[in-house]
C-alpha positions as CSV (number, residue, x, y, z in Angstrom):
1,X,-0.4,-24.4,47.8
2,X,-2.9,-26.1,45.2
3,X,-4.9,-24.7,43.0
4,X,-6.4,-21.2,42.3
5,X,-9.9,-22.4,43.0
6,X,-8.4,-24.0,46.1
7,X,-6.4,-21.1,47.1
8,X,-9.6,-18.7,46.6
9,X,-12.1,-21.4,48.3
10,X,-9.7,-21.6,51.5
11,X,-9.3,-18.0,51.7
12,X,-13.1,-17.4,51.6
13,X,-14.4,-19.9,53.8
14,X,-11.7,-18.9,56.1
15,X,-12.9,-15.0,56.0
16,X,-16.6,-16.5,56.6
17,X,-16.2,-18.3,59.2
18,X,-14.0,-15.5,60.9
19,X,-17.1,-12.9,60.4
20,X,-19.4,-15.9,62.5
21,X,-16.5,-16.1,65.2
22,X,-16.0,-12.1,65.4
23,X,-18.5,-10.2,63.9
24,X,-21.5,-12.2,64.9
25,X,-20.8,-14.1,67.5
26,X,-18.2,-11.5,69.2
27,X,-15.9,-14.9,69.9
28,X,-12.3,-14.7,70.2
29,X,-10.1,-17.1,69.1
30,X,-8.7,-18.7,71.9
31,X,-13.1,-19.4,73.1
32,X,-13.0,-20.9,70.3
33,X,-10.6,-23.0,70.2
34,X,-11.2,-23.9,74.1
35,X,-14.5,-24.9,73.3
36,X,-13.5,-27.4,70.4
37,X,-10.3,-28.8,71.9
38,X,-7.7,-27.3,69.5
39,X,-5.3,-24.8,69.5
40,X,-5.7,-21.3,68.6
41,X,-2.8,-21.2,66.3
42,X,-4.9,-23.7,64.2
43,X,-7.6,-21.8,63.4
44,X,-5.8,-18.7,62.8
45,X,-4.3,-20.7,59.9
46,X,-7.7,-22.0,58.5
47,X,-9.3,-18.5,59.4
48,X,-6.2,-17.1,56.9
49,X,-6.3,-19.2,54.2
50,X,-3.2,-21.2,55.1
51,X,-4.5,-24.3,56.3
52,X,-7.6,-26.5,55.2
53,X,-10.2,-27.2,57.2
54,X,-11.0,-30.7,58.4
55,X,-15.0,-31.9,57.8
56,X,-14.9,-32.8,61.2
57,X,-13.8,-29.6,62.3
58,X,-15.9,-27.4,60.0
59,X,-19.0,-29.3,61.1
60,X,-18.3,-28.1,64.9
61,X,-17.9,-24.9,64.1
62,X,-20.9,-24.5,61.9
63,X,-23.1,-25.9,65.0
64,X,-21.1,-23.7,67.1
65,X,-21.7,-20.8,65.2
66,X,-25.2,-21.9,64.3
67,X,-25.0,-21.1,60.8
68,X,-28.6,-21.2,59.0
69,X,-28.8,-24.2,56.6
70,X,-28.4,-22.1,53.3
71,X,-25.5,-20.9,54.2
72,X,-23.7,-23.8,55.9
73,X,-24.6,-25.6,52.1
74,X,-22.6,-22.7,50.4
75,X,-19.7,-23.0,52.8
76,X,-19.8,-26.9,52.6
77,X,-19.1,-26.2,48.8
78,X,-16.1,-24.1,49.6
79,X,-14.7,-26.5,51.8
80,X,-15.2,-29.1,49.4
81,X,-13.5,-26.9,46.5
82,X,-10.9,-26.4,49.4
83,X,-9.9,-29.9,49.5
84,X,-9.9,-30.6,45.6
85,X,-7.2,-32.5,45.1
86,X,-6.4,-32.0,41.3
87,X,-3.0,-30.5,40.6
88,X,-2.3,-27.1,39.2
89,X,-0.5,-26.5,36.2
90,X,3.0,-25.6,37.9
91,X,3.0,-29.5,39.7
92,X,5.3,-31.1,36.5
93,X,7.7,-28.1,37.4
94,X,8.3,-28.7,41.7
95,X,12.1,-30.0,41.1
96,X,12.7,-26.7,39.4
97,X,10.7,-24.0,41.9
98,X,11.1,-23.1,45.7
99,X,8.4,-23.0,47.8
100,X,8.6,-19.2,48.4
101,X,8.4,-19.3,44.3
102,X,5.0,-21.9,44.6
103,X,3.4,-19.8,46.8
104,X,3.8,-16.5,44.9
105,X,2.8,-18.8,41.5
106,X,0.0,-19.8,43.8
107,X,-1.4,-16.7,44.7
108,X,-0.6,-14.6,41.4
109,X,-2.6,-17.6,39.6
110,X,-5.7,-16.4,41.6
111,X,-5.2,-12.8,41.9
112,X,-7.3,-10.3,39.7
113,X,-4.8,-6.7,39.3
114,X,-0.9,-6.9,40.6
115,X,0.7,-3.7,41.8
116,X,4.4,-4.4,41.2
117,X,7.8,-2.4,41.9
118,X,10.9,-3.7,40.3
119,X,14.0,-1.3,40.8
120,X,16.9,-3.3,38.4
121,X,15.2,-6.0,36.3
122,X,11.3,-5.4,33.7
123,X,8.7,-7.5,35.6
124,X,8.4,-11.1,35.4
125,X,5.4,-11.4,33.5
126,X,6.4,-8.6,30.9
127,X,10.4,-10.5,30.2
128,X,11.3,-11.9,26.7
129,X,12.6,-15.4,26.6
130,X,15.4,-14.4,26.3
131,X,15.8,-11.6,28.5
132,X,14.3,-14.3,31.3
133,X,16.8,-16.9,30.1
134,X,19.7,-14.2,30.7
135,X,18.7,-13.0,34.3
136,X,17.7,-16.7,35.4
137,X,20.8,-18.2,34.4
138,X,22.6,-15.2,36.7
139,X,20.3,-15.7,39.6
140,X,20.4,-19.4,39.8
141,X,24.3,-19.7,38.4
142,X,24.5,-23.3,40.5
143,X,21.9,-25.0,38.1
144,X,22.1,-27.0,35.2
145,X,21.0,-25.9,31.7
146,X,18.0,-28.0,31.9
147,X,17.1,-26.8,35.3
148,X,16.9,-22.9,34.2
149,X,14.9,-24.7,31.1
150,X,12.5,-25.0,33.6
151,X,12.2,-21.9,35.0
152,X,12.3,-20.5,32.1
153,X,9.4,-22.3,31.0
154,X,7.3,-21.6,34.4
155,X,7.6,-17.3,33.4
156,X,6.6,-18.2,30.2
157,X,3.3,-20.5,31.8
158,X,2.9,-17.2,33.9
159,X,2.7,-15.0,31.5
160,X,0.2,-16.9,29.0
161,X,-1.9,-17.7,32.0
162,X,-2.1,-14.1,33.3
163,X,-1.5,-11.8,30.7
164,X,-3.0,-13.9,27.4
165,X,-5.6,-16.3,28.9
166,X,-9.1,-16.3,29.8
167,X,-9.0,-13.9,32.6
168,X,-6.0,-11.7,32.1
169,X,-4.8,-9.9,35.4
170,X,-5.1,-6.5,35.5
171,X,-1.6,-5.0,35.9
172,X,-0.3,-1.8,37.5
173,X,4.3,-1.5,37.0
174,X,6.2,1.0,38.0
175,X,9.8,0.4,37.0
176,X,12.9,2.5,37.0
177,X,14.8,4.5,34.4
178,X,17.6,2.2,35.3
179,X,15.9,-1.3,34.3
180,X,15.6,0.0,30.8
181,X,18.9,0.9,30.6
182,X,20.3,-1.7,31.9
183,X,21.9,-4.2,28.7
184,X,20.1,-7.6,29.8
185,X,21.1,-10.5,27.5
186,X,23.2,-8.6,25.1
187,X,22.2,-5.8,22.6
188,X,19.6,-7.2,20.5
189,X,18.2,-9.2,23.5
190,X,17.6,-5.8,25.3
191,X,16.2,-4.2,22.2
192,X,13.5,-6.7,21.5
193,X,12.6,-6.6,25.7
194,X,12.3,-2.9,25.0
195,X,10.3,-3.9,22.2
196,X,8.0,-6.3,24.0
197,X,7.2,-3.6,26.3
198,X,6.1,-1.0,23.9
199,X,4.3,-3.6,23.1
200,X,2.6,-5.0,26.4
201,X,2.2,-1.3,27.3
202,X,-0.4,-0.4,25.1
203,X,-2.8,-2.9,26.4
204,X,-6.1,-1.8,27.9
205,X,-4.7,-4.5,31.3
206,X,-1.8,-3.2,31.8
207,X,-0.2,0.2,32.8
208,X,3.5,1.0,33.0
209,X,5.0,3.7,34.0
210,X,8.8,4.6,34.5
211,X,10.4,6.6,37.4
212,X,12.8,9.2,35.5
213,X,16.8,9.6,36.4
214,X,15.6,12.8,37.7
215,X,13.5,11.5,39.9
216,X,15.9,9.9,41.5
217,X,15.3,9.9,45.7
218,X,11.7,9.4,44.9
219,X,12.2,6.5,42.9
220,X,14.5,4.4,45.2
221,X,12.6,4.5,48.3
222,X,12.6,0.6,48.7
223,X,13.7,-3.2,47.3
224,X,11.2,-4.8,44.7
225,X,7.4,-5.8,46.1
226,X,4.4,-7.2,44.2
227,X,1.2,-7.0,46.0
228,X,-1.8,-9.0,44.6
229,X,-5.2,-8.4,44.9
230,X,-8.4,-10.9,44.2
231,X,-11.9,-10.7,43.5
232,X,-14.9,-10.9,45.4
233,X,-13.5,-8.8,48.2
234,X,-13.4,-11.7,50.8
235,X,-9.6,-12.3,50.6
236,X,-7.2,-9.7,51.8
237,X,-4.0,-8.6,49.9
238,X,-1.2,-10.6,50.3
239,X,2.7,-8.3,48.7
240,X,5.9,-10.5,47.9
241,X,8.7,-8.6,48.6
242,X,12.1,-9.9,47.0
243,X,15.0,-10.6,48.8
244,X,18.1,-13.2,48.4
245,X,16.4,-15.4,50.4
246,X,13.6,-15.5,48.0
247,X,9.9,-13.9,48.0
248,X,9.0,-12.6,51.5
249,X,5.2,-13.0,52.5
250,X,3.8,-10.0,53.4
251,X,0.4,-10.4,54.9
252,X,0.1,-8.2,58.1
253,X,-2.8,-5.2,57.6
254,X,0.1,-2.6,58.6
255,X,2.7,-3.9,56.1
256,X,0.3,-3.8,53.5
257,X,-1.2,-0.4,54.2
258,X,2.6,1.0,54.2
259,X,3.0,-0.5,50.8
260,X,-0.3,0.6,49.3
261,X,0.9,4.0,50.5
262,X,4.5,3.4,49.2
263,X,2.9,2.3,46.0
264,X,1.1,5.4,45.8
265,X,4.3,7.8,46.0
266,X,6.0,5.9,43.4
267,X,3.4,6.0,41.0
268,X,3.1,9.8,41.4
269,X,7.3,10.2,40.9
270,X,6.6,8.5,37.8
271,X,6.3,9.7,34.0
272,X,2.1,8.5,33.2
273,X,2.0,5.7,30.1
274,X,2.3,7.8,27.2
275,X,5.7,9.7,27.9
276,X,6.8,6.4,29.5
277,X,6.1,5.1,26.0
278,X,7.9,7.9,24.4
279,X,10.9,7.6,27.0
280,X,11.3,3.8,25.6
281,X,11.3,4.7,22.1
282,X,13.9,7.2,22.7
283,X,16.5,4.7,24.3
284,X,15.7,2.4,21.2
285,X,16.5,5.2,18.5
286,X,19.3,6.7,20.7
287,X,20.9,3.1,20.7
288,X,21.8,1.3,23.8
C-alpha cells in the first residue's frame, strides 16, 4: 500500500481527476477509457485510489480534460508524491502481517478520527502489551514466539504513531460491557488494561463509551467494524470489518452509509464517557 503521503496523494488525485471526467466534463468511464485505449476497470482503480497512475497516462488525461496549467502543476505533484517510492515504517515487519492487515495499517496511518466497534476484545490501539501479547498469541496459535513478537511490536508502532505522535487520530470506541469483563491475559494483565483505559479515556482525542448488560439487543446488532476518515475531504471513508478471514474492505457509499448509521445507534445504547469511566472503576474495585 506505501506510504501515508502516498496513500493520501493517490486518493486525491484520483478524486480530481474523477470531478474533470464527471462533474466537468460529464464523461463516463467507459468514453474515457475508449478514447485512451485502456480499460475501464483501470481507471476505476486510479480514480479510487487503488492503483497509481502512469505519467504517460496522466498526461493524456490532463489534455483530455484540458486542465488549466495551475492546476495540472498541483496534480503533477500529487502524482509524483503518488509514486514515492520510500518505504513506510511497517516494511521491516511484511513476514509478520497479511495484506488485509497492510492495507488497514495503510489506511489507519493516514486517516484523521476512527469510529471503531469491537464486541469481545478493547480496541487495538488502546491494548496493553500484554493484553495484545495474550489475544495475539490466541489468534495466530500456528506462529512462532518470534512471529507474535512481531505483531506485537506492529500494535505497539500503531499506537505510538496514532495515539502519541505528531498528529494523534482523533478516536470515537464504543465497546461492550462484555470486553471489560472478559479476563484477557490473566488477572493482573486485565487489571492494568482496565487501567490503561481509564487512562486513554480521559484524553481530549479519544472518546469511549461502553454498551451496558442491559442494553443488551442494542448493543449486539453486528461483528466488529472500524471506519476511518481523512482530512481534506477529497478521500471518501473506507470501514474494515473483522472477520476470520481477516479485515474486510468496505468501501461502497451504501455500506458505509449503513455503518455510519449503525454507528450512530450504538453510540446512543451506550453509557457517555464519564459513567463509562465510572463503570470501569467499579469492575476494578469489585474485583474481576
Amino acid at each position: 500500500m506505501g506510504t501515508s503521503t502516498q496513500l493520501m496523494a493517490r486518493m486525491s488525485l484520483g478524486a480530481a481527476l474523477r470531478r474533470h471526467r464527471d462533474e466537468i466534463k460529464g464523461m463516463t468511464l467507459a468514453k474515457v477509457a475508449g478514447h485512451l485505449g485502456v480499460t475501464d476497470s483501470l481507471l476505476s482503480r486510479i480514480e479510487t485510489g487503488k492503483r497509481t497512475c502512469s505519467q504517460k497516462l496522466f498526461a493524456e488525461l490532463m489534455d483530455l480534460f484540458e486542465v488549466p496549467e495551475g492546476e495540472r502543476d498541483e496534480l503533477s505533484t500529487l502524482l509524483a508524491d503518488s509514486r514515492d517510492r520510500r518505504l513506510p515504517w511497517w516494511a521491516t515487519y511484511r513476514e509478520f502481517i497479511s495484506a488485509s492487515y497492510e492495507r488497514l495499517i495503510s489506511f489507519e496511518d493516514a486517516a484523521e478520527r476512527v469510529l471503531e466497534y469491537q464486541v469481545g476484545i478493547v480496541p487495538g490501539l488502546l491494548q496493553t502489551e500484554e493484553y495484545a501479547r495474550a489475544v495475539i498469541g490466541v489468534g495466530f496459535a500456528s506462529l512462532g514466539p518470534d512471529q507474535i513478537d512481531g505483531l506485537v511490536e506492529v500494535r505497539t508502532l500503531r499506537q505510538r504513531h496514532r495515539l502519541d505522535g505528531s498528529r494523534p487520530m482523533v478516536c470515537q470506541y464504543v465497546i461492550t460491557q462484555g470486553v471489560l469483563q472478559y479476563q484477557v491475559g490473566g488477572q493482573q494483565a486485565h487489571r492494568d488494561q482496565l487501567h490503561r483505559l481509564l487512562e486513554l479515556s480521559e484524553r481530549d482525542m479519544i472518546d469511549l463509551r461502553v454498551i451496558p448488560y442491559e442494553k443488551g439487543e442494542e448493543g449486539t446488532q453486528t461483528g466488529a467494524y472500524r471506519i476511518l476518515q481523512f482530512p481534506g475531504g477529497d478521500m471518501p471513508d473506507v470501514a474494515f470489518g473483522e472477520s476470520v478471514a481477516g479485515s474486510i474492505v468496505l468501501d461502497d457509499p451504501r455500506d458505509l452509509r449503513r455503518l455510519h448509521r449503525l454507528h450512530k445507534n450504538l453510540t446512543a445504547a451506550a453509557l457517555g464517557p464519564d459513567k463509562t469511566r465510572d463503570l470501569i472503576a467499579k469492575i476494578m474495585t469489585e474485583g474481576i
